[in-house]
Backbone as numpy.savetxt, mean C-alpha at the origin, in Angstrom:
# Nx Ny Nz CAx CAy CAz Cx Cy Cz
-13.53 11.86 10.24 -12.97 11.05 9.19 -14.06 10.53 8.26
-15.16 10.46 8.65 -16.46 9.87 8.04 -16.88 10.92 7.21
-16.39 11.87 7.75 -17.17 13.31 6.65 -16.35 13.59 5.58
-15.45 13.01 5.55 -13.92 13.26 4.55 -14.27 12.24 4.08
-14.21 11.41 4.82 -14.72 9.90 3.73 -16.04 10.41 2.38
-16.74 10.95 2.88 -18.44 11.13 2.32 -17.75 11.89 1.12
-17.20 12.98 1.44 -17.21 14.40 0.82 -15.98 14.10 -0.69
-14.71 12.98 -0.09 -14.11 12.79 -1.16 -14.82 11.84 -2.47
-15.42 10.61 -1.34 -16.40 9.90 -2.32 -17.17 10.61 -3.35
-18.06 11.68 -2.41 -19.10 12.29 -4.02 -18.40 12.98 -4.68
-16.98 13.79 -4.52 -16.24 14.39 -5.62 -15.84 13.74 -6.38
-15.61 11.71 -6.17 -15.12 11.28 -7.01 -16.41 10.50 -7.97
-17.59 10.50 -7.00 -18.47 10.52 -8.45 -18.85 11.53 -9.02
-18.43 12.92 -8.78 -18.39 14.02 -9.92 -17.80 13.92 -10.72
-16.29 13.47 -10.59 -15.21 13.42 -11.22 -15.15 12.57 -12.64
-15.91 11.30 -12.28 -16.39 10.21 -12.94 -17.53 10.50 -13.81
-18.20 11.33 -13.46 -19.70 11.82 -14.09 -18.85 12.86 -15.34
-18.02 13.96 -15.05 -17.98 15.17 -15.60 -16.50 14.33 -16.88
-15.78 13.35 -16.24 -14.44 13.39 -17.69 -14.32 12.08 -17.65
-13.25 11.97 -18.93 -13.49 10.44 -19.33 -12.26 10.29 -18.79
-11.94 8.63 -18.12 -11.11 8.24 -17.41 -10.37 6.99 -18.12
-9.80 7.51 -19.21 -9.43 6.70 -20.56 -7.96 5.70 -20.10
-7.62 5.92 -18.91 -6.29 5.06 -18.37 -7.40 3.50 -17.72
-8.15 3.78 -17.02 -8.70 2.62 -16.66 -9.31 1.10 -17.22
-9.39 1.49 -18.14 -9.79 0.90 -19.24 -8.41 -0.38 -19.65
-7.32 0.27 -19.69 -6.23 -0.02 -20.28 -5.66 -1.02 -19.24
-5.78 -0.55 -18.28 -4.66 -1.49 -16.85 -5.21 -2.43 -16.22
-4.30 -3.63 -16.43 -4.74 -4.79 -16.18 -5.02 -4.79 -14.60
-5.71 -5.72 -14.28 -6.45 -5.26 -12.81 -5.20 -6.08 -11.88
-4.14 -6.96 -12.51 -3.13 -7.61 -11.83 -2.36 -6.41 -11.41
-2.40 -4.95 -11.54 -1.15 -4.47 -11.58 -1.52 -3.94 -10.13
-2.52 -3.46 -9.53 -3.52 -3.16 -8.22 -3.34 -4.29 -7.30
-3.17 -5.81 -7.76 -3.35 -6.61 -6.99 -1.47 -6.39 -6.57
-0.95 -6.79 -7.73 0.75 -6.19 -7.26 1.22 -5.27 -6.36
0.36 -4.33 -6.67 0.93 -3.57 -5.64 0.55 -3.88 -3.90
-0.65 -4.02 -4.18 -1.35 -4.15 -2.16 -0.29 -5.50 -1.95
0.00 -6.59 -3.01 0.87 -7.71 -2.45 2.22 -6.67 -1.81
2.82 -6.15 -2.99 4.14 -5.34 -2.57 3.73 -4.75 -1.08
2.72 -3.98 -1.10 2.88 -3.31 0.27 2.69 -4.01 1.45
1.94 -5.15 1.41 1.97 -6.02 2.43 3.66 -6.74 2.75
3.87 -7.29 1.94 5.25 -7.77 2.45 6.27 -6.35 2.66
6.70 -5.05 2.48 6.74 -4.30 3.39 6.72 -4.11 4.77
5.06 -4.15 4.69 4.47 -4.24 6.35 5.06 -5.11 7.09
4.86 -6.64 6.53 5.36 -7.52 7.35 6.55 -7.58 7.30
7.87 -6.92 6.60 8.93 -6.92 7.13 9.41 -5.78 8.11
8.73 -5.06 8.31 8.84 -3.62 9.48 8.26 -4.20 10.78
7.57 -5.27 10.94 6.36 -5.68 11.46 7.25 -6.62 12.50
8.34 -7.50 11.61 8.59 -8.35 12.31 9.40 -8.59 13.39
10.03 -7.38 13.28 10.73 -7.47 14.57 10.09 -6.88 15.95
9.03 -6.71 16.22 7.89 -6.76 17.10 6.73 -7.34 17.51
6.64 -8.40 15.78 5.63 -8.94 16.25 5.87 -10.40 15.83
6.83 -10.48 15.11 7.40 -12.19 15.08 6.70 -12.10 13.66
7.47 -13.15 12.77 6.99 -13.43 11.59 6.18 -14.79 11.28
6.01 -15.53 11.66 5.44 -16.84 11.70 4.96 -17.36 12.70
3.66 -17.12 13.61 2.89 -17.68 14.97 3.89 -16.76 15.99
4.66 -16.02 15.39 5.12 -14.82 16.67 6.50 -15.51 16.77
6.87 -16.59 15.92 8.60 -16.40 15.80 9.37 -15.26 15.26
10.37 -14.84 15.93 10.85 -13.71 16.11 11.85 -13.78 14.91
12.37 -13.14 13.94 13.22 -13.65 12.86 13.98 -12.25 12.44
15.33 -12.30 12.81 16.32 -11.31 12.46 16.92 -11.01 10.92
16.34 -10.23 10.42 16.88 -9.49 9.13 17.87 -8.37 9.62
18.94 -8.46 8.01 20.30 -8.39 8.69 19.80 -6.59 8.54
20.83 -5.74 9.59 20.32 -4.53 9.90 20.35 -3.01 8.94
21.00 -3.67 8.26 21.22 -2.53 6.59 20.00 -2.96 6.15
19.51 -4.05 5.73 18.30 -4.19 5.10 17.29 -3.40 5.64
17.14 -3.72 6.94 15.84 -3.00 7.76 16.03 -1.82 7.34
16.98 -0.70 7.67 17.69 0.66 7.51 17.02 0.74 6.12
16.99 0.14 5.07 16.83 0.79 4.00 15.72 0.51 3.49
14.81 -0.27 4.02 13.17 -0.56 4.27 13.06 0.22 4.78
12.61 0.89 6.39 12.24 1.82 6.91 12.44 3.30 6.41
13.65 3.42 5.62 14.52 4.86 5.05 13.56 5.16 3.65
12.99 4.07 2.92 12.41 4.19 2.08 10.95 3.59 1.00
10.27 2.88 2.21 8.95 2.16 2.33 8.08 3.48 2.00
8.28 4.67 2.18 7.09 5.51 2.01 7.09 5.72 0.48
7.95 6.07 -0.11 8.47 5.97 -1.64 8.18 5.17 -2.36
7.74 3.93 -1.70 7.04 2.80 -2.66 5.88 2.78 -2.18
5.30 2.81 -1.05 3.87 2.97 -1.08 3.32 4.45 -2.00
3.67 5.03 -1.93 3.50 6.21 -2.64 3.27 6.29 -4.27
């Protein structure tokens, strides 16, 4: 995993070296922070019915909700 790590890193300072990356410039750095927030509360709602939501209180979300978190959490991390 360390060698994949290495090997994607220097392609992406090739990548950076060889073309201009004219979107970065533009996007506000809130929209990155939005998202890791979005995906965290995700997590912690998949999370909680195993690991308790508050000091390990256990807290029941109703079961269609879960169903359609789990059915489609990859689609938004994505």
């Amino acid at each position: 995993m360390i060698a994949v790590n290495v090997v994607f890193s220097l392609l992406h300072i090739v990548q950076t070296q060889l073309f201009y990356d004219g979107l970065a410039q533009d996007m506000p750095e809130i929209t990155a922070l939005g998202s890791v927030a979005l995906m965290l509360i995700f997590i912690i709602i998949l999370e909680t019915p195993r690991r308790g939501l508050i000091f390990g209180k256990k807290f029941k979300f109703h079961q269609g909700f879960m169903e359609i978190i789990k059915r489609y959490h990859g689609y938004i991390f994505s």
